[in-house]
C-alpha angles and dihedrals in degrees: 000000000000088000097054084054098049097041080052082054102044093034087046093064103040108030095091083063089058084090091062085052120109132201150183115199124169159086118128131040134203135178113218138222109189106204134182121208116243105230094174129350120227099180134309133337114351094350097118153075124273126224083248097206144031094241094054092045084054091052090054091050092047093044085063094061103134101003121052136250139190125223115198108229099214108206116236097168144304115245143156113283147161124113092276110043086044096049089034087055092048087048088043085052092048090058108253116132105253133194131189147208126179156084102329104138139309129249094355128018122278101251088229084056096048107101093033089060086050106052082035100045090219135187119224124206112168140004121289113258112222128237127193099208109203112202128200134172091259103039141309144279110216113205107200145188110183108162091117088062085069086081097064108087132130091269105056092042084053084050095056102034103031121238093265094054092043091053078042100060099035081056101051096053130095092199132031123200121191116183164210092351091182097074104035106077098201099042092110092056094049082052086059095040090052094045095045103027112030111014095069094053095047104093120258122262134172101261135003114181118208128195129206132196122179099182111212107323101188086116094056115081116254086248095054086048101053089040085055095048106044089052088048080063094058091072092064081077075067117048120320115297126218119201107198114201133181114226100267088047091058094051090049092049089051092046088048092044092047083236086141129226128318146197121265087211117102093268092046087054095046093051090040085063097036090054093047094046090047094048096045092034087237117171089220132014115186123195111191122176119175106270096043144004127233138180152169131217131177082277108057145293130286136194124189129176118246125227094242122181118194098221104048119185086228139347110192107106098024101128095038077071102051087050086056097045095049082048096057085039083054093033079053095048097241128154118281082246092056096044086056092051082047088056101047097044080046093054085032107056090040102059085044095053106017083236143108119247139250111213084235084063087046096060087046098050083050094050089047102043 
């Protein structure tokens, strides 16, 4: 409870600066097609009962060996999606200028996209890749193809901006967010381009944040992880550097980085993100399950209790929110204590509503909870 009242506090005398606030958010793209299992019909349309959870959706699966099943895909809705544009639209919410580059459609615009490239000005440099989000009441299944994200590399986004605009653009932003490293192929070797080719010729300026995101790399060897991560470090030499990591990606970065096995308690997280941030020299490190956030800084480590709610109105994209909302409380100079209470009300209030916060909603959600 105390921390609610002191991120009011601390929200309360520094959210009317969030419009002076840039950012530069890509560099992926999905669109989404949010889907519910049909456990057992009843008649047309909605009129039936979902697989509830992912375990009973395996055993399904598992029941069909040797033989074969059909799971009806029930349609929610089809929406933009990716780590970048999703986090890039909450920022955007919350009131930063945000600008965007990614893979948004080629030659022409993805129509879910559309309005998002406008308010965003973004620049597009490959087709989206799609994505059947399976949702279920304890987590997601993310069904991916992702062979048009081949396209997005340093070289291409050079082609279609031109190398001035693109040093342009980096220098111009308070906050840089690179994401969802898993499914881009050639994200590791942007890090490197950006580091060696156009970093050192952007001008100097008291503090850059930058955000990373690596999304689930289960499917990345151990060998492509650490080398990711270890250039991700590099970063913190120009401005301070968060890694934001679910749950399950801070246990595999342990597991990459031979940290050993922690606790999933508030002290485990804490010391799961404590133990990442001293070994890459990070200047934050932010563990955030589902029921809570923690992280560590130079400084120290913090734990705060989300506002989770069993039965969420959707659930893709909701840590793309928190990371937007720990980057505005960073973009706004909180405590790190505060930035984690941002996150959770941002990821909060959107699984509850479907929809990106205001930080006015934010102050209300805070008051209410």
């Amino acid at each position: 409870m105390e921390n609610r009242k002191r991120t009011l506090q601390e929200l309360g005398a520094v959210a009317g600066k969030i419009s002076s606030r840039t950012a530069l958010v890509g560099l992926d793209g999905f669109v989404d097609t949010i889907v519910h299992p049909v456990a057992q019909r009843h008649g047309q349309g909605d009129n039936f009962t979902p697989i509830e959870t992912i375990q009973a959706f395996g055993e399904r699966i598992l029941a069909a060996a040797g033989k074969s099943t059909n799971i009806e895909l029930y349609p929610v809705m089809e929406k933009l999606g990716g780590n970048g544009p999703i986090m890039a639209n909450a920022l955007r919410a919350a009131g930063v200028k945000t600008r965007y580059i990614g893979a948004l459609g080629k030659p022409h615009i993805h129509p879910v996209f559309a309005e998002f490239a406008a308010r965003s000005e973004a620049v597009s440099v490959a087709a989206p890749g799609l994505t059947t989000a399976l949702e279920f009441n304890d987590g997601k299944i993310m069904l991916g193809n992702t062979i048009s994200l081949d396209e997005v590399t340093f070289e291409t986004i050079v082609k279609v901006m031109g190398e001035g605009a693109f040093q342009d653009l980096l220098s111009r932003a308070d906050l840089i967010s690179l994401v969802n490293w898993t499914m881009i192929p050639n994200m590791t070797a942007f890090f490197v381009a950006l580091l060696e080719k156009v970093i050192p010729m952007l001008p100097p300026r008291d503090q850059r944040l930058w955000c990373f995101d690596l999304a689930d790399p289960e499917k990345r060897s151990k060998g492509d992880l650490v080398t990711a991560l270890r250039t991700i470090a590099r970063f913190q030499q120009h401005g301070s550097v968060t890694l934001g990591l679910n749950l399950k990606e801070a246990q595999q970065v342990c597991a990459a980085l031979e940290l050993g096995e922690q606790a999933t308690d508030p002290e485990g997280l804490k010391e799961m993100a404590r133990r990442i941030r001293q070994e890459l020299g990070l200047g934050t490190v932010v563990v955030h399950p589902k029921e809570s956030a923690a992280c560590a800084t130079r400084d120290g480590t913090w734990w705060v209790e989300g506002p989770y709610v069993e039965k969420p109105k959707i659930t893709t994209g909701a840590g793309d929110h928190f990371n937007a909302g720990f980057a505005t409380g960073q973009l706004l100079g909180l405590s790190p204590e505060a930035c984690l209470t941002v996150g959770v009300c941002f990821s909060g209030i959107y699984v509850r509503t479907a929809r990106s916060p205001s930080l006015n909603d934010v102050d209300a959600f805070l008051r209410d909870w």
